[in-house]
Residue, then its C-alpha position, 0 to 999 in steps of 0.5 A: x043546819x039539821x039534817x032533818x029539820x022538822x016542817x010540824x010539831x012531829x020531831x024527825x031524826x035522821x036514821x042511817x039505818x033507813x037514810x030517812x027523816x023519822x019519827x024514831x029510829x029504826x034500829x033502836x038497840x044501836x041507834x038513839x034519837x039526838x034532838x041536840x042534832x036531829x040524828x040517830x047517833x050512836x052515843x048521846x052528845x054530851x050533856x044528855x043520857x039515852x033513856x027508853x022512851x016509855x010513852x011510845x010503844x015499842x019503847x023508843x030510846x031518846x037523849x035526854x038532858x034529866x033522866x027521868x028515875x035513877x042517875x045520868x052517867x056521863x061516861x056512858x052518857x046513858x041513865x042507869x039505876x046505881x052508878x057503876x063501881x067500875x067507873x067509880x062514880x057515886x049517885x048525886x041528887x042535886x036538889x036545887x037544879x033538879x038533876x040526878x048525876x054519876x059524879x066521882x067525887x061528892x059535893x062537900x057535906x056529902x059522902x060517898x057510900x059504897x053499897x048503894x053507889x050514892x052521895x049521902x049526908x050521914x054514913x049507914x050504921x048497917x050492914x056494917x059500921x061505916x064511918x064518915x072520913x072528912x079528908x076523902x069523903x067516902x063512907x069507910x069501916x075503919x078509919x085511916 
């Protein structure tokens, strides 16, 4: 059961900030509306990414299963532009279900390029000479 079930077509997120039913969350930098749960939680539940909602003003942040523009990052779970080389995660559009993900490990017939954090069919010939390595699948400038 919800902790703030809806009674309109307005969506209601318990805030713990306020100890209310609201239509957003109060403090947005820490708290994110979960329509998975009807809360405002901390971190997204798994599967969605926090993303700004743009259309309210002040933008509002709300989990989201596709993020609108740039990847979902399950580590996160928040949606960012590139994905982060610090996780290790490279941006995959998935054309047939339509969703932008950070994934480790690209799907075959793809690699992964280093420069833009992206899952590629083809390697870049600039900056630099990179060369597609089957084994791993990664883009590199020398083959091993």
């Amino acid at each position: 059961m919800s902790v703030c079930q809806p009674y309109s077509s307005t969506a209601y997120y318990g805030d713990p900030t306020t100890r209310q039913c609201e239509t957003t969350c109060q403090t947005p930098t820490l708290y994110t509306a979960d329509p998975a749960n009807k809360l405002c939680t901390l971190k997204c539940t798994y599967g969605t990414f926090r993303n700004n909602n743009t259309a309210l003003t002040p933008p509002s942040p709300i989990c989201i299963t596709n993020c609108p523009s740039g990847y979902g990052d399950f580590t996160t779970r928040i949606c960012v532009a590139t994905c982060s080389i610090y996780t290790q995660t490279f941006g995959f559009y998935n054309s047939t279900s339509q969703y932008s993900l950070c994934v480790s490990l690209c799907p075959l017939t793809y690699y992964a390029e280093n420069v833009t954090r992206t899952c590629t069919t083809s390697c870049p010939s600039t900056p630099l000479m990179y060369f597609a390595y089957n084994t791993t699948r990664v883009c590199a400038t020398y083959c091993n």
